[in-house]
C-alpha positions as CSV (number, residue, x, y, z in Angstrom):
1,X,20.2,3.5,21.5
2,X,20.3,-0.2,19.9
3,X,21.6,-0.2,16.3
4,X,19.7,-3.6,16.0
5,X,16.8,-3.3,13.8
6,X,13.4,-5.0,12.9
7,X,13.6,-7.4,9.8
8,X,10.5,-8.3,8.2
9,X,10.4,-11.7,5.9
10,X,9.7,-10.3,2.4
11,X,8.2,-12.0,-0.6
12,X,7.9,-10.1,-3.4
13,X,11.0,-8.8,-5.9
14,X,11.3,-5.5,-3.4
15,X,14.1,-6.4,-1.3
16,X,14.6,-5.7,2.8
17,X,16.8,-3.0,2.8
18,X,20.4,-2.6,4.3
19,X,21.7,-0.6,7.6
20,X,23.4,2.8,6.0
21,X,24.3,4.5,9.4
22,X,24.4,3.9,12.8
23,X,20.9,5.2,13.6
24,X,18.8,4.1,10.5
25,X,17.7,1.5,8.0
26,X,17.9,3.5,4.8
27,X,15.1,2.2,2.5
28,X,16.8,1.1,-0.6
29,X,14.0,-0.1,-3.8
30,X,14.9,-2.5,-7.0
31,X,11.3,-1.8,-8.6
32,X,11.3,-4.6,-11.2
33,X,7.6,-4.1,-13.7
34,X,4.8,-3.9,-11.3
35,X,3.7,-6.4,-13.4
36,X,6.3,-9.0,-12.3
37,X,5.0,-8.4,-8.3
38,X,3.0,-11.9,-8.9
39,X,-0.5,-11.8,-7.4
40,X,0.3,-14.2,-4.3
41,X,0.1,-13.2,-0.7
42,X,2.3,-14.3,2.3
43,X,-0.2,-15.0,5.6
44,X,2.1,-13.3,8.1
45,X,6.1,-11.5,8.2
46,X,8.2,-12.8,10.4
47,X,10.6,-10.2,13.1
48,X,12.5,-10.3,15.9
49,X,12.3,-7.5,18.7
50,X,14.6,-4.1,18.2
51,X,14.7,-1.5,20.7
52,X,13.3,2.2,20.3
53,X,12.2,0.8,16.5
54,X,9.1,1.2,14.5
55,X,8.8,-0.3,11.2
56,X,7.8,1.9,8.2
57,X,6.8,1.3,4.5
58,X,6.3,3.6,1.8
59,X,3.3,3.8,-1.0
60,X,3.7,6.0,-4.3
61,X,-0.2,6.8,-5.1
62,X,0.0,10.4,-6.4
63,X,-0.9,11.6,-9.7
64,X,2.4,13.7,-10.8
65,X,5.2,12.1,-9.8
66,X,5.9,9.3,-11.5
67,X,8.9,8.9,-9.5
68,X,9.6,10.4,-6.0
69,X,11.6,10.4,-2.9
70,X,10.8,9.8,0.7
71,X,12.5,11.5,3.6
72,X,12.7,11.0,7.1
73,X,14.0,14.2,9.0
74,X,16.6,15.1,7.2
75,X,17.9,12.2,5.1
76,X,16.3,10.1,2.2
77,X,15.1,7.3,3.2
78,X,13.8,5.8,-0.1
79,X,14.5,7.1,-3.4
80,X,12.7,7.0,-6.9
81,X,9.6,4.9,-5.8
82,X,7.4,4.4,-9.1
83,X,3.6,5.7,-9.0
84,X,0.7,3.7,-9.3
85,X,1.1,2.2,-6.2
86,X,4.4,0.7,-6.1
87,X,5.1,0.4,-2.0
88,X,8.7,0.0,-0.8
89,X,9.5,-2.8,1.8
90,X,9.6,-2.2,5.8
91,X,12.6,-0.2,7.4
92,X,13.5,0.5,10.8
93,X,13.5,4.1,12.1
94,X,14.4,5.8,15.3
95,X,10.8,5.7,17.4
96,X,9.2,8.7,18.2
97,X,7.4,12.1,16.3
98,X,9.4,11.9,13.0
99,X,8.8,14.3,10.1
100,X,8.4,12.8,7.1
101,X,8.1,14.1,3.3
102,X,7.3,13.5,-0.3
103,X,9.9,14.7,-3.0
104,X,10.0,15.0,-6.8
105,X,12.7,12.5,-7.3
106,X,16.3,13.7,-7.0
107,X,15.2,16.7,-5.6
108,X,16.2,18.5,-1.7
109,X,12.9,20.6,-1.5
110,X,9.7,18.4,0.0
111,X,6.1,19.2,-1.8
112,X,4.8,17.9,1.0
113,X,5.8,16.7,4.8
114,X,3.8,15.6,8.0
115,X,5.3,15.1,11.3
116,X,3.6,11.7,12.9
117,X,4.8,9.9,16.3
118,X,5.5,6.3,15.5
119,X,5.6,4.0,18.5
120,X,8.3,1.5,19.8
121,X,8.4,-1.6,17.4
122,X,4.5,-0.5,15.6
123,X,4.7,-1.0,11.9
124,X,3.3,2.0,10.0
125,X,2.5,2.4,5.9
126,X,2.6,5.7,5.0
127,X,0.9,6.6,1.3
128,X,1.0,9.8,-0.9
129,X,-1.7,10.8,-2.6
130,X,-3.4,13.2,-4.6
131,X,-2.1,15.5,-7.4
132,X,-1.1,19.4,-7.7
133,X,-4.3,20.2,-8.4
134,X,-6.3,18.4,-6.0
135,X,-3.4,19.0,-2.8
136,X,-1.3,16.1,-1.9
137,X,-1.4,14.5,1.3
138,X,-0.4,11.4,3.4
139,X,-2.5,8.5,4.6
140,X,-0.7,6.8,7.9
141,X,-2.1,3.0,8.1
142,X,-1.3,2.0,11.3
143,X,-1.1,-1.6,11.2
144,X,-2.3,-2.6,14.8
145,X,-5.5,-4.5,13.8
146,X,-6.0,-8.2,15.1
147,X,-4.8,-11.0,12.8
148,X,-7.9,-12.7,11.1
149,X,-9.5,-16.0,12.3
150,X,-7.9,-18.9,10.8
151,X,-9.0,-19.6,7.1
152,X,-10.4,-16.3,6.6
153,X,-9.1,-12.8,5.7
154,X,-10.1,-9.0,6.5
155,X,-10.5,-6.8,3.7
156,X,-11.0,-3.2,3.1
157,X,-10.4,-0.2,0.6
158,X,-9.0,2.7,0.5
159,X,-10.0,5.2,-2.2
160,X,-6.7,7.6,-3.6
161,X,-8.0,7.9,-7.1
162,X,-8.6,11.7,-7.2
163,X,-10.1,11.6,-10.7
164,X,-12.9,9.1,-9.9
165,X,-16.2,9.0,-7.8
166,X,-18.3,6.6,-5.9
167,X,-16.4,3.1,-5.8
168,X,-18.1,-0.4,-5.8
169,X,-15.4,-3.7,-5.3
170,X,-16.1,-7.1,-6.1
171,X,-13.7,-9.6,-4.4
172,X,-15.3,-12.6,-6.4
173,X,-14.9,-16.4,-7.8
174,X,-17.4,-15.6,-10.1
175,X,-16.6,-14.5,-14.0
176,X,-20.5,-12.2,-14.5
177,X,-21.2,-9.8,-11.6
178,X,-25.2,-10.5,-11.6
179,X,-27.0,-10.3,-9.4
180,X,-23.9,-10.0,-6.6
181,X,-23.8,-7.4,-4.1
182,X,-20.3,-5.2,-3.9
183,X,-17.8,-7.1,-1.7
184,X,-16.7,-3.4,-0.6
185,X,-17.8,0.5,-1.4
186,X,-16.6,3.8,-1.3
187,X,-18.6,6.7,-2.0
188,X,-15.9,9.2,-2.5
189,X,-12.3,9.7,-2.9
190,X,-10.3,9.7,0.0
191,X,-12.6,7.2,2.1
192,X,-11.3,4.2,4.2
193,X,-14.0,1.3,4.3
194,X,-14.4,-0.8,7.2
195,X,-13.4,-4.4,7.4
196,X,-15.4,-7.7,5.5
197,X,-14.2,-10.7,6.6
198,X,-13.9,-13.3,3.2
199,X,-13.0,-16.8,3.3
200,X,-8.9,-17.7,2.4
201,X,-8.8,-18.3,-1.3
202,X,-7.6,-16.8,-4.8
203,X,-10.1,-14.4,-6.1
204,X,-11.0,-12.0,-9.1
205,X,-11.0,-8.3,-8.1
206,X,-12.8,-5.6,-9.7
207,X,-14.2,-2.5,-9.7
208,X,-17.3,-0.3,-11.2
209,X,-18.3,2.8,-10.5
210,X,-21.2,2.9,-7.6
211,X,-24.1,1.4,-8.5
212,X,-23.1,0.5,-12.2
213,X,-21.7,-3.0,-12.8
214,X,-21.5,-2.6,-16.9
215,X,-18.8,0.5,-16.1
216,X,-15.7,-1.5,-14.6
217,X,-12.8,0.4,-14.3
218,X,-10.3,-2.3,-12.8
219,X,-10.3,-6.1,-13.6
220,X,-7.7,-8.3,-12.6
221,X,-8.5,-11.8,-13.6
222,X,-5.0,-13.4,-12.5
223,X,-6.3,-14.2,-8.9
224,X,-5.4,-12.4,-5.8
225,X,-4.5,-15.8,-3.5
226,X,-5.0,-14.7,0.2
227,X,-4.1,-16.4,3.1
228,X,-5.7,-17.5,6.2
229,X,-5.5,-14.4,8.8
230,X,-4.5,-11.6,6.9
231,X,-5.2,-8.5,7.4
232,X,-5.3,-6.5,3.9
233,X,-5.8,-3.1,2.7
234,X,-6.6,-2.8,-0.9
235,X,-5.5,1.6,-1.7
236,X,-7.0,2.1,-5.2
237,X,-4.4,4.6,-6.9
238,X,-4.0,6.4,-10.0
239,X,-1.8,5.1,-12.3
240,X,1.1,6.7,-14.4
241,X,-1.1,7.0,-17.4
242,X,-4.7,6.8,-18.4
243,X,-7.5,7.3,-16.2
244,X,-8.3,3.6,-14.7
245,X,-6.6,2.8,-11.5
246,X,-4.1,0.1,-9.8
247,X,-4.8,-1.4,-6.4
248,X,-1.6,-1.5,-3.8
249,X,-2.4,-4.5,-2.0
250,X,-1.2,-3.8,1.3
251,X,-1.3,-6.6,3.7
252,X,0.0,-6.0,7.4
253,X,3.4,-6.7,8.3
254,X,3.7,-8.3,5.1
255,X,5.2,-7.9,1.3
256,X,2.8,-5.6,-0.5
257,X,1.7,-6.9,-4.4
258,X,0.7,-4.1,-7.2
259,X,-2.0,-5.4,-8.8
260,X,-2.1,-4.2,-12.4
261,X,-5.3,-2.8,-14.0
262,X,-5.9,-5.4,-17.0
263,X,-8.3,-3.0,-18.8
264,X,-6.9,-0.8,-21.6
């Protein structure tokens, strides 16, 4: 088995992570303030080829743990991941079916685990959601999907937000939502929407219940800049506190960005 390992070029303050063993990257996290992720994404990651490797990420979406551990098998591979989407950066595991499992942080005994096979040198993000009360879970995003046409991107959303309903998102340049149709919908938690291709740009993002455009429940009016042939999933997670959401922008094969709820 090659010790070599995928390397992915990463942008954002979470840093690629260091060889800890022979057989496996260990995820390692430096979660500055979500706040501090900026709101700028790359167009592509860069890697070279590893043997018997798949690349794996890690999103923190659930409702009760505001930190918590992922393992793979029997070792941590990431360890006190924030909720509210934070997302850890790629790491390089052993290809194959691989168990892997959500902890309360610190802690030996999984809440929840999956077993998943992850191909030779595929690159995988893996999110927990839900709560206690509503059952927790894991969404696998394989990242597979064709690279967007030049000076456009492809956009869709993925609902993890177990407290909320019906979802309209408005990917806009526009400050009043009149009169526009939703960029994106999702009529229930746990829905994945299909692709809209956008032009390349920096944009406004928000979010209203279905149907409703004076109840918006997410604003961010920084700008989201996207680049030309991106591939992005926006997962619309509960945050630490209160009852509006985040968005973990998750583009493939490239440095996720939390995009923090501006709305009180």
């Amino acid at each position: 088995m090659s010790n070599r390992t995928r390397t992915f070029m990463l942008e954002s303050p979470i840093h690629a992570p260091s060889l800890s063993s022979p057989q496996r990257r260990v995820f390692l996290t430096r979660l500055a303030s979500v706040a501090a992720l900026g709101s700028s994404l790359p167009l592509v990651a860069c890697g070279g080829g590893s043997e018997d490797q798949a690349a794996i990420r890690f999103v923190n979406a659930t409702v009760d743990y505001a930190t918590a551990d992922f393992w793979v098998g029997d070792e941590t591979a990431i360890a006190g991941l924030a909720n509210g989407g934070a997302s850890s950066g790629y790491g390089s595991e052993d290809s194959g079916t691989l168990q892997v499992s959500l902890h309360a942080a610190g802690s030996s005994s999984a809440v929840y685990s999956a077993s998943r096979d992850f191909a030779t040198d595929s690159s995988t993000s893996v999110i927990a959601y839900g709560s206690l009360a509503t059952s927790l879970t894991f969404r696998f995003l394989d990242e597979s999907n064709a690279a967007a046409a030049s000076g456009t991107f492809n956009v869709r959303a993925l609902h993890v937000a177990p407290s909320l309903g019906g979802l309209d998102i408005y990917i806009t340049n526009t400050s009043s939502l009149s009169g526009l149709s939703p960029t994106l919908s999702v009529s229930a938690y746990g829905e994945l929407s299909s692709f809209v291709n956008l032009g390349s740009g920096t944009y406004r993002v928000r979010i209203t219940k279905t149907g409703d455009q004076s109840s918006v429940l997410f604003d961010y009016t920084a700008g989201l800049t996207i680049g030309g042939a991106t591939v992005l999933t926006l997962a619309i997670a509960p945050r630490s506190s209160g009852s509006l959401p985040n968005i973990a922008a998750l583009p493939e094969k490239s440095s996720p960005l939390v995009l923090v709820n501006e709305l009180a």
